[in-house]
C-alpha positions as CSV (number, residue, x, y, z in Angstrom):
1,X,-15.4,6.0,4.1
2,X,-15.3,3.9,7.2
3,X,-12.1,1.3,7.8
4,X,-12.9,-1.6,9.9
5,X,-10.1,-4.4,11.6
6,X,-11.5,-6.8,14.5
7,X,-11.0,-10.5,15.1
8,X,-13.3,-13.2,13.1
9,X,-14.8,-13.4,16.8
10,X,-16.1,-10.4,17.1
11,X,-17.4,-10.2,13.7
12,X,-21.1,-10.1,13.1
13,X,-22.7,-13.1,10.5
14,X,-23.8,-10.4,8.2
15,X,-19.7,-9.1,8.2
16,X,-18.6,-12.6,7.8
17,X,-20.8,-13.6,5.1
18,X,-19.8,-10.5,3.3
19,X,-16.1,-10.9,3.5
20,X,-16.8,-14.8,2.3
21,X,-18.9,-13.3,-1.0
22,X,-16.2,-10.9,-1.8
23,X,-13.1,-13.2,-1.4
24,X,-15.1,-15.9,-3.8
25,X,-16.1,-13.2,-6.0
26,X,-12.1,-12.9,-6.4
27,X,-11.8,-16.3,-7.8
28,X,-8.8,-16.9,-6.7
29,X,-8.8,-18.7,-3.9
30,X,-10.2,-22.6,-3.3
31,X,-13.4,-22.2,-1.8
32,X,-13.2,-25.9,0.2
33,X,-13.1,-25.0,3.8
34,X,-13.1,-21.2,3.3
35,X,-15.6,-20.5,6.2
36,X,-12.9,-22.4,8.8
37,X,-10.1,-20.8,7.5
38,X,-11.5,-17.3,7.7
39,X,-12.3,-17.9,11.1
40,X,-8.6,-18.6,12.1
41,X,-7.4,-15.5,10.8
42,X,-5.9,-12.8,13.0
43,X,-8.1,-9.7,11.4
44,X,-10.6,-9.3,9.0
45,X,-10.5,-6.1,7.0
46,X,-13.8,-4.3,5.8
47,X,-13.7,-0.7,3.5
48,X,-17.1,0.5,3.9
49,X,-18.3,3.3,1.5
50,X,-22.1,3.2,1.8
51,X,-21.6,-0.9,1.3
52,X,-18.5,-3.2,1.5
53,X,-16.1,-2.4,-1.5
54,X,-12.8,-3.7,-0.1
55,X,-11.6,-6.9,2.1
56,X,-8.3,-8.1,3.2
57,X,-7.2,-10.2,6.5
58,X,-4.1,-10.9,8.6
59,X,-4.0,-14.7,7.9
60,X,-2.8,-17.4,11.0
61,X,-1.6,-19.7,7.9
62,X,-0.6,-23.0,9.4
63,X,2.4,-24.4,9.1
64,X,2.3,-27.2,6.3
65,X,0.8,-24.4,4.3
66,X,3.2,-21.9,5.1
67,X,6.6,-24.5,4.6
68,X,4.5,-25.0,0.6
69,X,4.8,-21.3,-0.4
70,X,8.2,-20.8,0.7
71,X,9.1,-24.4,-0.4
72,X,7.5,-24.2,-4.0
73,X,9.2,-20.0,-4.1
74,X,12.4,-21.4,-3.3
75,X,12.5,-18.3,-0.8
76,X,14.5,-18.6,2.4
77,X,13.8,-17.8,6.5
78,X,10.0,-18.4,6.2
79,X,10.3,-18.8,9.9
80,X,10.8,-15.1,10.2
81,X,7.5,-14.7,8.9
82,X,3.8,-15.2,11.6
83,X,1.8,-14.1,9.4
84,X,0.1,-14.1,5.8
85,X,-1.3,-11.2,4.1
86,X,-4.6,-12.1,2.3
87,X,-7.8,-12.8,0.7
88,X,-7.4,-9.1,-0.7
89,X,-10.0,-7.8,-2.7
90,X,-11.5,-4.7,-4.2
91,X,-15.0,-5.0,-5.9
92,X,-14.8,-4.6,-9.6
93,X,-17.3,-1.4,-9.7
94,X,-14.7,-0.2,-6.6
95,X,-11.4,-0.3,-8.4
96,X,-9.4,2.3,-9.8
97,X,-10.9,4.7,-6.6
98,X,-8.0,4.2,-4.6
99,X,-9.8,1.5,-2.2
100,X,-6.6,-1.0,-2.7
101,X,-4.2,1.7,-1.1
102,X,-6.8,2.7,2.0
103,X,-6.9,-1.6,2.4
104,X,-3.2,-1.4,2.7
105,X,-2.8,1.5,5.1
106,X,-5.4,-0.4,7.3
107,X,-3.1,-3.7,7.2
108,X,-0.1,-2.0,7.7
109,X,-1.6,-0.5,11.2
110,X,-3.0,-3.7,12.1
111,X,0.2,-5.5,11.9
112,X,2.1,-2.8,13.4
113,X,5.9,-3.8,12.3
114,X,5.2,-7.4,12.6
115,X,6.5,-9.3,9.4
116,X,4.3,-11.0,7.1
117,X,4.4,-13.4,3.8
118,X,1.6,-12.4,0.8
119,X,1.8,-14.2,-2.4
120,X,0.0,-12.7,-6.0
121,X,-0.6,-13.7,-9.4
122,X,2.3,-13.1,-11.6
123,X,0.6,-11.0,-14.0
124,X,-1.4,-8.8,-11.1
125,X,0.7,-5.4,-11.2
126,X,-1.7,-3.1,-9.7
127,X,-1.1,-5.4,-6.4
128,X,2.6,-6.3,-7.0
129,X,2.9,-2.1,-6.9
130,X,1.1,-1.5,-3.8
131,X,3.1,-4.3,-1.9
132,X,6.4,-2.8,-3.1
133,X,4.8,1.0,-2.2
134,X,4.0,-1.0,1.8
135,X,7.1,-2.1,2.2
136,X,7.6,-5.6,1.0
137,X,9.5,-7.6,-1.6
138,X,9.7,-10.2,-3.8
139,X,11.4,-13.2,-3.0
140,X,12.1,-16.5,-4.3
141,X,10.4,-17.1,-8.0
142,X,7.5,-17.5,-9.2
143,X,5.6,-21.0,-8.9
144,X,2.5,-22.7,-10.5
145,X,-1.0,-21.9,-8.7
146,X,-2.9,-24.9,-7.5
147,X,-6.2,-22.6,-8.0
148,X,-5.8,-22.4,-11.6
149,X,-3.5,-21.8,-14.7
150,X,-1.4,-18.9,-13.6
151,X,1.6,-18.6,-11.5
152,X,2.2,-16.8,-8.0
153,X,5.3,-14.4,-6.6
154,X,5.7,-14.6,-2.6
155,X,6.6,-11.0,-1.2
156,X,7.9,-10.6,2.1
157,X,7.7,-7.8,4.7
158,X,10.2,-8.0,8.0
């Protein structure tokens, strides 16, 4: 198994394009200027074992963006908070192998004691229990997803 962090930049096309596939595979996320916005991000993520099963990134989330989550949480100090956890993903043959963990230890290293924001789906407790294992917490409440018919929990790491 091979973990992989670098900068959009110094990402191949065939990396990007594959980090791209698997965060749209997740469904989750509004595809409309996806490409841009991956290329902002601090780090990409890649879990290699024989192919690509896991993707995550260190998010630059701009501001009006950033002021939304915490506004529509309710959850205080999102000043405290540079960066955005995201665009996390394990392939569905890939889960259940521990993948989602290895992703996490990656990110944790990248970020190296620098706090972070991540939000999830409400109902996604397999994620919800790795961010409490890493270090963060829920904060705020839940709100409604602009993605689709499901409501999101902001945790917070300082």
């Amino acid at each position: 198994m091979e973990r992989i962090a670098k900068a959009p930049k110094d990402c191949s096309v065939t990396e990007l394009k594959t980090f791209e596939k698997l965060v749209s595979n997740g469904g989750e996320v509004s595809l409309t200027g996806l490409r841009q916005r991956i290329q902002r991000a601090e780090k990409l993520l890649f879990i290699h074992d024989s192919e690509c099963v896991a993707v995550g990134a260190i998010k630059n989330p701009n501001a009006g963006y950033k002021a939304g989550v915490f506004e529509k949480s309710n959850a205080p100090e999102q000043s405290k908070y540079q960066y955005e956890l995201g665009w996390l993903y394990v392939s569905s043959a890939a889960r259940g192998k521990g993948y989602g963990r290895v992703l996490m230890e990656a990110i944790k290293e990248s970020l190296a004691g620098k706090a972070c924001f991540a939000t999830t789906r409400e109902d996604n407790a397999p994620m919800q229990h790795l961010f409490n294992q890493f270090g963060f917490s829920k904060s705020g409440r839940p709100y409604k997803s602009e993605n689709g018919d499901y409501s999101l929990v902001l945790y917070v790491k300082p």
